[in-house]
N, C-alpha and C positions, 0 to 999 in steps of 0.2 A: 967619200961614201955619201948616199944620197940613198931618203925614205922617200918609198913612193907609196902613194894607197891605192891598190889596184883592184878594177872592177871587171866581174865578170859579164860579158853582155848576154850571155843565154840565161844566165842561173840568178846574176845580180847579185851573184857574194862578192862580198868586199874583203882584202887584206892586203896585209902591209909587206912590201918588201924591200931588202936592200941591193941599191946598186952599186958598181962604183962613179959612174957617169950617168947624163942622160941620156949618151950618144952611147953607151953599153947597153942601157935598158934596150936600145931599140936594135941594138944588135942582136939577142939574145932573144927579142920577140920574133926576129926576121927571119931566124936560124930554126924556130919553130919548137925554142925548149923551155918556153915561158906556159904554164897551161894553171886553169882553176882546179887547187884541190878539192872542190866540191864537186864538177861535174866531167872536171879532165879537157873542157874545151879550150881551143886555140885563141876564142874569139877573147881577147882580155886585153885593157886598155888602162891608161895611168888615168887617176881620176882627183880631183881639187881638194889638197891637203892644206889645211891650214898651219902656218908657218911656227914652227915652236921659237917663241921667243924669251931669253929669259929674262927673270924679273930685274927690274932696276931696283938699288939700293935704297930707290924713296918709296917704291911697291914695297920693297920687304918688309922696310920700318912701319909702313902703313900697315900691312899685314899682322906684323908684332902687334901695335895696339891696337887694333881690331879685337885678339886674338885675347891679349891680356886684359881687356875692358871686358869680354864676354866671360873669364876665370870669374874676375873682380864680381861681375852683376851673377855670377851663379854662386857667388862664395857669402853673397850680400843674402842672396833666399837662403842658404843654409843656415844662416846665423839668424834669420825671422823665426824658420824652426825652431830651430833650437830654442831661442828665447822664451819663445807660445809654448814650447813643450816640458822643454827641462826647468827645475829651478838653478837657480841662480846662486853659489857659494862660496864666490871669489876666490880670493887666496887661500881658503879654508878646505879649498879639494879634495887635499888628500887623506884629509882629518876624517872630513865626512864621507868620501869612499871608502877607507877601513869600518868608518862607522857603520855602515851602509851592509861591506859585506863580511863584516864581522858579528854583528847584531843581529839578531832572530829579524826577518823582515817582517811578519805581522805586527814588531813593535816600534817599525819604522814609521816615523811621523811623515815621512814625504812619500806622497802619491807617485810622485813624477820621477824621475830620475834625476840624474845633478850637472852642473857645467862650471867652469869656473878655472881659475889659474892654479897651475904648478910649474917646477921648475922638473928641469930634464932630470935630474935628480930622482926627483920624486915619483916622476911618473915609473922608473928603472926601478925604483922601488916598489913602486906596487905592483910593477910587472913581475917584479920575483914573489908577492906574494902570493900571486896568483890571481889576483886582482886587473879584471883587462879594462882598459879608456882607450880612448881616440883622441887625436891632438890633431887639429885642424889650425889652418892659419886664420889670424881674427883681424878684419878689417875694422876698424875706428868709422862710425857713422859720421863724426864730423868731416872726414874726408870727402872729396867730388866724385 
């Protein structure tokens, strides 16, 4: 089988079709049952497709780290948010999220919201309290 991309000369719509040959294409146009569905004319002709190639194994891996470096640098701005915006509670997360949303909030000492470590545990645990967080991956700044 063989894609061709074919042009219509009256109307200049373009589409793609298949053949099995390209000695079928031209039998099939000669026979007079090849026409554009745009305007029904005869007049239509193969026109310069460019070749699909696949990618080689050193594109792809190149493609992976392209792909994984662009995650990495928007996972890097997430983590400048968050820093600027939330405080900071370490290991102390889940102490202070109950605190947080167990405690009247006019007598919450923190403006900002919180960030910090838990364990999967934990978070399953405050998930049953009813208590919702977000758990993103944390890249290390000393990393490249």
């Amino acid at each position: 089988m063989i894609k061709y991309k074919i042009k219509c000369s009256d109307c200049e719509f373009v589409f793609n079709s298949w053949f099995a040959s390209s000695a079928d294409f031209e039998k099939i146009k000669k026979s007079k049952l090849l026409n554009c569905s745009m305007c029904n004319s005869l007049n239509i002709d193969k026109s310069l497709m460019t070749p699909n190639l696949s990618k080689t194994k050193k594109n792809q891996a190149a493609t992976k780290i392209e792909e994984i470096n662009e995650i990495r640098k928007n996972l890097k701005k997430y983590q400048k948010f968050i820093e600027k915006n939330y405080s900071y509670v370490g290991n102390d997360f889940a102490y202070e999220a109950r605190s947080i949303h167990y405690n009247d909030k006019k007598n919450n000492k923190l403006k900002k919201g919180i960030f910090g470590n838990a364990s999967k545990k934990e978070i399953d645990e405050l998930k049953d309290e009813g208590i919702e967080t977000e758990t993103i991956p944390w890249i290390n700044n000393k990393e490249n």
